[in-house]
C-alpha positions as CSV (number, residue, x, y, z in Angstrom):
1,X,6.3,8.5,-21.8
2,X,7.0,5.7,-24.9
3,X,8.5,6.2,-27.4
4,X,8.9,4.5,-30.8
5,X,9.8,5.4,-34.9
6,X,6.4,6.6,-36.4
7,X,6.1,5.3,-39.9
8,X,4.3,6.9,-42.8
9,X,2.6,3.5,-43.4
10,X,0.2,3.7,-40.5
11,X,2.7,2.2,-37.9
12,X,2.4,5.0,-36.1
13,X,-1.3,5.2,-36.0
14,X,-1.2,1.7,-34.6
15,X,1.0,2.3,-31.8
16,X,-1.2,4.9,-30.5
17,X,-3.9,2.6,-30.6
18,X,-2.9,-0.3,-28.9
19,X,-0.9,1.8,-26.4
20,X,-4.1,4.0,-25.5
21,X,-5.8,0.7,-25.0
22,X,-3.2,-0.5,-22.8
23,X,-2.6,3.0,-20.4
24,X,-3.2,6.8,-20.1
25,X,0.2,7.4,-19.9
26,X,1.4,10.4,-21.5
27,X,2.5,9.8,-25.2
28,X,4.3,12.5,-26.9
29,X,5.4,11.6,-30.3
30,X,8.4,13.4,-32.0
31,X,8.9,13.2,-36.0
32,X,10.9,14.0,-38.9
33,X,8.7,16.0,-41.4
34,X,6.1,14.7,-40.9
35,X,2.3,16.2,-42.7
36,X,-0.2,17.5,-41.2
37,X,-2.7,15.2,-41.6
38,X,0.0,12.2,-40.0
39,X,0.0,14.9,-37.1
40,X,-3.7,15.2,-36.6
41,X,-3.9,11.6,-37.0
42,X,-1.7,10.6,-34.4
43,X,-3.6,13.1,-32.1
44,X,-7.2,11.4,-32.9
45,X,-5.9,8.2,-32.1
46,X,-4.4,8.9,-28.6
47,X,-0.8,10.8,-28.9
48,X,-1.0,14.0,-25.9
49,X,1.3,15.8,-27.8
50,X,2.6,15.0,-31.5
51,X,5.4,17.3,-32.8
52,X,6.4,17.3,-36.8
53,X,10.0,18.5,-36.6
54,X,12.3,18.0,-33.5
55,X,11.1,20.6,-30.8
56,X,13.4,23.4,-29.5
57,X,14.3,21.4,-25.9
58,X,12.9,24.6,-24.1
59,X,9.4,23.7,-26.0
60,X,9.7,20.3,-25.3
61,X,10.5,20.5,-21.8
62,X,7.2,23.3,-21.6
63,X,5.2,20.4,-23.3
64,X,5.9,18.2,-21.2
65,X,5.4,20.2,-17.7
66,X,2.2,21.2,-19.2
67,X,0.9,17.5,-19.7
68,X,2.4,16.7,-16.0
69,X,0.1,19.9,-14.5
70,X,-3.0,18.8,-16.2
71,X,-2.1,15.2,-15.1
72,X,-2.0,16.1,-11.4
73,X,-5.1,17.9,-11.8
74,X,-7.2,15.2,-13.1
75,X,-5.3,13.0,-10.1
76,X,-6.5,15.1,-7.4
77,X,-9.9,14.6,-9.0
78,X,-10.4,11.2,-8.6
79,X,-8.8,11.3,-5.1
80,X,-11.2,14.6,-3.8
81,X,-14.1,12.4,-5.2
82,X,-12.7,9.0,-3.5
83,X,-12.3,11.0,-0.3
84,X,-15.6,9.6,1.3
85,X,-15.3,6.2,2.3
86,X,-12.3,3.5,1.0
87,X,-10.5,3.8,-1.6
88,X,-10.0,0.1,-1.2
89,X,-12.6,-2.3,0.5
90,X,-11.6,-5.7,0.9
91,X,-10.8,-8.5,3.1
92,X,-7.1,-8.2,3.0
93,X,-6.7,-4.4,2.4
94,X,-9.0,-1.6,3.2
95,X,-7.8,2.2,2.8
96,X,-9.8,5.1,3.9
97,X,-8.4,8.2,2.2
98,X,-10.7,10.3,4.7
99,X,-9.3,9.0,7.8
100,X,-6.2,8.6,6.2
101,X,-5.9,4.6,7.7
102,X,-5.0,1.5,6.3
103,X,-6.1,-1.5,7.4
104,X,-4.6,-5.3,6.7
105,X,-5.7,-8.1,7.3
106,X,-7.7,-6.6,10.1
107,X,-4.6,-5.1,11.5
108,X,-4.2,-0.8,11.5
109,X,-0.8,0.0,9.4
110,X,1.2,2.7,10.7
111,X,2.3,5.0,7.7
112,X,4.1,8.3,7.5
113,X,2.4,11.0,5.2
114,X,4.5,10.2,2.4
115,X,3.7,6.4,2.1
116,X,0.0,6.9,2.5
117,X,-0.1,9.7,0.0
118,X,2.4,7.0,-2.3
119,X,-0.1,4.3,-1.4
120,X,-3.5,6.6,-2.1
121,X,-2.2,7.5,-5.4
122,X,-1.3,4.2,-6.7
123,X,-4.7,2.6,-4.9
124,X,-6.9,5.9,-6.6
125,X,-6.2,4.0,-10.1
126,X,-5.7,0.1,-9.9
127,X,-3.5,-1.4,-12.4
128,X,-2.4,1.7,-14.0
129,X,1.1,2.5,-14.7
130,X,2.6,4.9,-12.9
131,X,6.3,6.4,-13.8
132,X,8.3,7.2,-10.9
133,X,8.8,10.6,-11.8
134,X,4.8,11.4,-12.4
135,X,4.6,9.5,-8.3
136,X,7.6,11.9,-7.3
137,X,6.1,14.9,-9.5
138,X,2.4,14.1,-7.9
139,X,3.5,13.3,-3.8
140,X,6.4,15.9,-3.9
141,X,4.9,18.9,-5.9
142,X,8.7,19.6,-7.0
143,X,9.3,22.4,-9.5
144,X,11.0,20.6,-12.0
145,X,10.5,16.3,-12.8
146,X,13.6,16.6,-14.9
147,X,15.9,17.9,-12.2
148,X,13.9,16.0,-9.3
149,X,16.0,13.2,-7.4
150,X,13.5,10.5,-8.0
151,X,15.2,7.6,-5.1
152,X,13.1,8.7,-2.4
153,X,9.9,7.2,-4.1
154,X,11.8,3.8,-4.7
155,X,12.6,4.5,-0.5
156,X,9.4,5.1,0.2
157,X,7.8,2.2,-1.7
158,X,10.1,-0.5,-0.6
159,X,9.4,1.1,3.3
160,X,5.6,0.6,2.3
161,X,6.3,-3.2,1.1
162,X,7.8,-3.6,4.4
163,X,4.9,-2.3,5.9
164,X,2.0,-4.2,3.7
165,X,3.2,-7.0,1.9
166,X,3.4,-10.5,3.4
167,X,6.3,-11.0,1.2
168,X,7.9,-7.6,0.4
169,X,10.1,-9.7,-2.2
170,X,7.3,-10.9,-4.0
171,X,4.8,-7.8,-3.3
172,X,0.9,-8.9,-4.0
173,X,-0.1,-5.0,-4.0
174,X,2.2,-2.8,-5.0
175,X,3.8,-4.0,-8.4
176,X,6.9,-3.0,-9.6
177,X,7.6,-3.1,-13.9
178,X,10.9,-3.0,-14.1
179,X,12.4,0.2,-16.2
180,X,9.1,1.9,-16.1
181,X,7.4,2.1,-12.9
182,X,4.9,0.9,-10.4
183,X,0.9,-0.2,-10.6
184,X,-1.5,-1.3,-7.9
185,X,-3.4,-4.5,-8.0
186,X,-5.6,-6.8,-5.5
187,X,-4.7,-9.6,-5.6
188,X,-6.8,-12.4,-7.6
């Protein structure tokens, strides 16, 4: 979730845009009085959910497990349709979401359930962003991401590092942005 001031002047408009180009993350935009056609606009140029007075929190919070539901659904999809053959097949890596093995540098990788499901999720969609809550909401199927204890995925990824990075200080897979989340990338 981002978040910024939308300004009557477009500047909202724009944000969606060059956000949308940059991720699918979920954007939900919250704003003071705003019109409708500001509201419709922000929608038609990427916003998931655009509100134009501050939300009751209980409509929020509905809003947002909504987004996170249809999220995981469409997540599942692309890994049901990746499930025959590798997610990932090169050289240095190779992950077969069927067999549930990983593979590096020729070597089988012993992972527990959790860090292959971690690693299949991130390796279903390279270099996008995931937050840690939508990794612990997705791997964990908690009730509620806003009363989840997120650590364990931090736990879980650095365990995976250990377990596939060369350098688990300066990772090569499994990327960490700091504040936001993780992404996984092959590396160049």
């Amino acid at each position: 979730m981002l978040h910024t001031e939308y300004a009557a002047d477009g500047e909202g408009m724009e944000f969606c845009l060059r956000t949308r180009e940059k991720t699918d993350a979920i954007m939900i935009l919250l704003g003071e009085g705003l019109s409708d056609p500001d509201v419709t606009g922000a929608l038609g140029f990427g916003a998931d959910v655009c509100f134009a007075h501050p939300p009751a929190l209980s409509v929020l919070i509905a809003q947002i497990h909504a987004l996170f539901r249809r999220s995981k659904l469409s997540l599942r999809k692309g890994e049901e349709e990746n499930k025959q053959g590798f997610l990932v097949d090169d050289p240095r890596l190779k992950i077969d979401v069927g067999s549930r093995t990983v593979i590096l540098d020729y070597q089988p990788v012993t992972l527990t359930a959790r860090e292959f499901d971690i690693l299949a999720l991130l390796a279903a969609h390279p270099n996008q962003v995931f937050y840690t809550k939508q990794i612990f909401h997705s791997i964990w199927d908690a009730d509620s991401i806003l009363n989840g204890d997120d650590r364990p995925v931090c736990v879980h990824i650095s365990n995976l590092r250990k377990k596939i990075e060369p350098d688990p200080q300066n990772p090569r897979f499994i990327i960490t942005l700091r504040g936001v989340g993780y992404k996984f990338q092959l590396p160049q």
